[in-house]
C-alpha positions in Angstrom: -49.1 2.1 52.6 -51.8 1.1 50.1 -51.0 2.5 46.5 -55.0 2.6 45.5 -58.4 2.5 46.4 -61.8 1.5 44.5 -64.5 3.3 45.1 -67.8 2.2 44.4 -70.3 4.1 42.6 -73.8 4.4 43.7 -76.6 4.6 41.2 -79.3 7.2 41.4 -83.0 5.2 42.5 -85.6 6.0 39.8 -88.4 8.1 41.0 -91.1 5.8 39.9 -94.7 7.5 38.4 -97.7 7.1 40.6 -100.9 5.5 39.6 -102.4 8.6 39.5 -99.9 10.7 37.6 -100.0 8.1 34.8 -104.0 7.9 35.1 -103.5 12.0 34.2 -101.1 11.4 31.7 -103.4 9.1 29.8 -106.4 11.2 30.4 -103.9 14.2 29.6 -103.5 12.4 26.0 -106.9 13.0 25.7 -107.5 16.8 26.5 -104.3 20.2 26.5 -105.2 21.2 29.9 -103.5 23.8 32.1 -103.9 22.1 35.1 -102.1 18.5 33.9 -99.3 20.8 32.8 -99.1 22.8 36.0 -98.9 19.2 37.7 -96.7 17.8 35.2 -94.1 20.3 36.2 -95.1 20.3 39.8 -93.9 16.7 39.2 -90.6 17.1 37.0 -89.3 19.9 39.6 -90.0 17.6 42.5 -88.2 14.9 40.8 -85.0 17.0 39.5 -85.0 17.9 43.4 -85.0 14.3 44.4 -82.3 14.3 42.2 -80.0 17.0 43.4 -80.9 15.9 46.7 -79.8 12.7 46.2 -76.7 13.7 43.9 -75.3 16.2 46.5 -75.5 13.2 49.1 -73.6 10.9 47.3 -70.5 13.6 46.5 -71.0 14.8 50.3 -70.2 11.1 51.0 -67.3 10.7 48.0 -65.7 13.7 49.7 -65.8 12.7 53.4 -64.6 8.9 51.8 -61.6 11.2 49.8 -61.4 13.3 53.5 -60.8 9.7 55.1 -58.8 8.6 52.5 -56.3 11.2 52.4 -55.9 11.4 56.2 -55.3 7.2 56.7 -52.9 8.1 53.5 -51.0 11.0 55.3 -50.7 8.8 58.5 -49.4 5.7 56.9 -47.1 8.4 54.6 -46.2 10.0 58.1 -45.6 6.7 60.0 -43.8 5.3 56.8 -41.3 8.7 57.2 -41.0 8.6 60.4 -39.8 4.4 60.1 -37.6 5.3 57.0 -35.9 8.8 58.8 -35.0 6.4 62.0 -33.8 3.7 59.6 -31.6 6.6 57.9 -30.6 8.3 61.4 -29.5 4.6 62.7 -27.8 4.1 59.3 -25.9 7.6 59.5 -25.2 7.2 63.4 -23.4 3.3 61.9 -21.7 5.7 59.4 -20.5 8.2 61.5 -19.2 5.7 64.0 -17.8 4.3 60.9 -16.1 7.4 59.5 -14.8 8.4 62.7 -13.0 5.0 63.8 -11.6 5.0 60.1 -10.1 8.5 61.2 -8.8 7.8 64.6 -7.5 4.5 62.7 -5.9 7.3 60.1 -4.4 9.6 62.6 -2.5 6.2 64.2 -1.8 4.8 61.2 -0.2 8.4 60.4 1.8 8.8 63.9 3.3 5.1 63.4 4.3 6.7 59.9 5.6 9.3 61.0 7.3 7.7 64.3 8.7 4.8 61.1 9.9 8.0 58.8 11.8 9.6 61.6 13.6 6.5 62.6 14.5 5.3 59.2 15.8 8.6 58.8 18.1 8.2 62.2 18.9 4.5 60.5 20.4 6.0 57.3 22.1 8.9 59.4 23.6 6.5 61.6 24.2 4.1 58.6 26.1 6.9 56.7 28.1 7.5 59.7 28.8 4.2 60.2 29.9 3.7 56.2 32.2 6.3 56.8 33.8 5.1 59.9 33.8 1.6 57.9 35.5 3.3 55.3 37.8 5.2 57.6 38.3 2.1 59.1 39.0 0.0 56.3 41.5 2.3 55.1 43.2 2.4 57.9 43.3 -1.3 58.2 44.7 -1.6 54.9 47.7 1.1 55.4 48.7 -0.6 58.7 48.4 -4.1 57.3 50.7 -2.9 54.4 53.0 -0.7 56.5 53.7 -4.2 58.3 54.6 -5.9 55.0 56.5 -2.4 53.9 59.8 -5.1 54.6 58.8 -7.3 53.4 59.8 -9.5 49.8 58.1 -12.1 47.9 60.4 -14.6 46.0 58.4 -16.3 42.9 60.0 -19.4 41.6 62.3 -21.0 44.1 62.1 -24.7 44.2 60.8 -26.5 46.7 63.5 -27.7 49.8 66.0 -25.4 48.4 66.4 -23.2 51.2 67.1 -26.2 53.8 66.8 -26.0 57.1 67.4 -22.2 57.5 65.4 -20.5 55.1 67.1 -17.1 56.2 70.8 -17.8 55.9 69.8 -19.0 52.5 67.5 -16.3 50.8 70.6 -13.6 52.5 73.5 -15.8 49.8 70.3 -15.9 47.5 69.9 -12.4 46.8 74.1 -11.9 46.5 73.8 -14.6 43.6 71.1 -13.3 41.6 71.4 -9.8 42.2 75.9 -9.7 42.2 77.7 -9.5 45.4 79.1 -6.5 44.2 76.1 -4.6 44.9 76.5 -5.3 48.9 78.7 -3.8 51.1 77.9 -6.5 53.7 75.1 -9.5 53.7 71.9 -8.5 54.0 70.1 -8.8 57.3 67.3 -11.2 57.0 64.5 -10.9 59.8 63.0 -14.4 58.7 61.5 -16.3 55.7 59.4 -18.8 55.3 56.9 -20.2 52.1 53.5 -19.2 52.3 51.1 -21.4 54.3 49.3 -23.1 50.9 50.0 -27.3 50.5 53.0 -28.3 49.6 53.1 -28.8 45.8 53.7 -32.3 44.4 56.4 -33.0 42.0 56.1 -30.8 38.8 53.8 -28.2 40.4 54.7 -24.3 40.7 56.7 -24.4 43.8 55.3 -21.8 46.8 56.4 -18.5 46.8 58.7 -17.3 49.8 58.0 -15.1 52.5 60.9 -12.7 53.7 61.4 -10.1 55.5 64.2 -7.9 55.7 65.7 -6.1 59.0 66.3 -2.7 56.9 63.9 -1.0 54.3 66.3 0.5 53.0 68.1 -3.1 51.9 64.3 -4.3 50.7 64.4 -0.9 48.1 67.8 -1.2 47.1 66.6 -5.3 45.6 63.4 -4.2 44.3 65.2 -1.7 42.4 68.5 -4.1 41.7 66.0 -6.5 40.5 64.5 -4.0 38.2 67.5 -2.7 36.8 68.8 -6.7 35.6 65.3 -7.7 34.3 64.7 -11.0 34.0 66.5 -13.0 36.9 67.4 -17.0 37.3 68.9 -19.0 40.3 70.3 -22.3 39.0 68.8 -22.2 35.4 65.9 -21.7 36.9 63.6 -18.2 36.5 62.5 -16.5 39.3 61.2 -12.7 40.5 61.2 -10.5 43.5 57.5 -8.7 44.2 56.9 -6.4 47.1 54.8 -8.0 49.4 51.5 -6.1 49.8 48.1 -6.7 50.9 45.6 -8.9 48.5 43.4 -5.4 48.2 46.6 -3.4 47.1 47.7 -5.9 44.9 44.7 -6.2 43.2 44.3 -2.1 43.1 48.2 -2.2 41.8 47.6 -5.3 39.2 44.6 -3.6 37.4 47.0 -0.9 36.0 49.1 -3.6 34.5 47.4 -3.2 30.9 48.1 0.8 31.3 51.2 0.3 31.9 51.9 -1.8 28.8 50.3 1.1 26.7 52.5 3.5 28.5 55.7 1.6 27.6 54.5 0.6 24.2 53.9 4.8 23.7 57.5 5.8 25.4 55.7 7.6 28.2 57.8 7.8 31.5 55.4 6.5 34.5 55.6 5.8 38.1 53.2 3.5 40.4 53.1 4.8 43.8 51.9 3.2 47.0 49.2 2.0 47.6 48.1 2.5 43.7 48.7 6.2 42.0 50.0 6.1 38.4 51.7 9.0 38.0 52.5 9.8 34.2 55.2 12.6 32.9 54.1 14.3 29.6 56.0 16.9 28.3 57.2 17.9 31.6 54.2 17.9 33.1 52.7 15.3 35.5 49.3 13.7 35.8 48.1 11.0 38.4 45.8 8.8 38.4 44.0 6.4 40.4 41.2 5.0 38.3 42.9 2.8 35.5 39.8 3.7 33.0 40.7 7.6 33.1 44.6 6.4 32.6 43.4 4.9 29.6 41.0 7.8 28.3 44.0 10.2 29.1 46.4 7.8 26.9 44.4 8.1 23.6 44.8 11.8 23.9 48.7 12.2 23.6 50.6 11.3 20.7 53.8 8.9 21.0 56.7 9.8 21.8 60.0 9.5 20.2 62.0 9.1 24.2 61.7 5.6 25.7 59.9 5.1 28.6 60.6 5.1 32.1 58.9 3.3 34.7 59.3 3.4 38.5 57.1 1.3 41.2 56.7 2.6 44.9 
């Protein structure tokens, strides 16, 4: 498209005076005649014709170069459209191509989400379900694992090779001369007994802790709670103690109300620790369990001492 155009401007050719008309002129000077005027303006009209005439050419020819002009400027105009609406059309047809794979791309990108969402949400459904039956489970594992031990003793402080070579004959005449043969009608009926699977212990080391268990439950309650009644027990000058044998996780449950328990006795509060670990507290009559040691201790600082001495009981 061209952004300008010269024009060239055409001067007017000067009418020149013929011989004649100056040789009037000059003899015009001379004499005020009517006929040199009448042909003086004969002359002046003829040449502000040639004039016009020549005047009205030259814009007739300005305007058909402007016509010209104007139309080569609306074609170029029209042909520059016409290139820059297919350069648009191809560059929205590109964009709509564009836009539309974006949105098919969208909608898949939404259906994998939406495929992703629903199975995570079956994942944590079934991962709930399966806590819960892990749970159950685990439970379950631990009371039948402990029901097993529910006979069962451990002996704390028995030196090594002390029991011989019959480790049940001896922890039956053990628990008759710690405990008093008085309390037993008849020996007590051992199952077996054994130490517990760690390395022996070298000379001067803790000795392993025994293993036994009892034919009747009712003989393994009647030591614990012989063994509770004396206090602090020794065979041969040496000190030892009589544990129920539980499961590590109960043990641990049952061992973290230890320092409760020493704040119960220090405040005369009569307790008990049930199986597997419920503290169960008697204030004023009235009793209170507990499994969380923390909310034992909160529920402590809220009574005042007492002048009775405290009771304790572990089952």
């Amino acid at each position: 498209m061209k952004n300008s155009r010269k024009y060239t401007q055409k001067t007017l050719p000067t009418t020149s005076v013929s011989p004649s008309a100056e040789e009037r002129q000059s003899s015009m000077s001379g004499e005020d005649s009517p006929l040199s005027v009448r042909t003086l303006r004969s002359e002046l009209q003829s040449y502000r014709e040639s004039i016009t005439n020549d005047i009205k050419t030259q814009i007739e020819n300005m305007h058909e170069n402007i016509r010209r002009d104007i139309s080569s400027l609306r074609e170029e105009a029209k042909a520059d459209n016409n290139t820059l609406r297919n350069e648009l059309s191809q560059k929205m047809t590109i964009l709509h191509d564009t836009c539309a794979a974006t949105a098919a791309t969208q909608k898949e990108m939404e259906r994998a989400l939406s495929d992703a969402s629903d199975k995570i949400i079956a994942v944590e459904k079934a991962h709930q379900t399966l806590q819960k039956d892990y749970h159950r489970l685990h439970e379950k594992y631990l009371d039948l694992e402990n029901r097993n031990r529910r006979q069962n003793l451990r002996v704390v402080g028995i030196k090594e090779e002390t029991e011989g070579g019959n480790p049940s004959r001896f922890i039956a005449e053990f628990f008759s001369d710690v405990l008093g043969e008085e309390n037993f009608e008849s020996p007590v009926v051992i199952d077996r007994a054994h130490r517990t699977l760690a390395p022996k212990p070298r000379a001067g080391e803790r000795p392993r802790t025994m293993i036994v268990r009892l034919h009747y439950f009712t003989d393994r309650e009647k030591i614990l709670q012989l063994s509770r009644n004396k206090g602090r027990l020794s065979y041969k000058g040496s000190p030892v103690h009589i544990f129920p044998d539980m499961s590590p996780e109960v043990s641990k449950l049952r061992a973290s109300f230890n320092p409760v328990k020493v704040k119960l006795r220090n405040a005369g509060i009569p307790y008990s620790l049930f199986y597997p670990a419920k503290l169960l507290i008697t204030v004023n009559n009235t009793k209170y369990s507990f499994t969380d040691p923390q909310e034992a201790e909160k529920f402590i600082k809220t009574q005042t001492q007492s002048p009775n001495p405290a009771t304790d009981r572990e089952g």
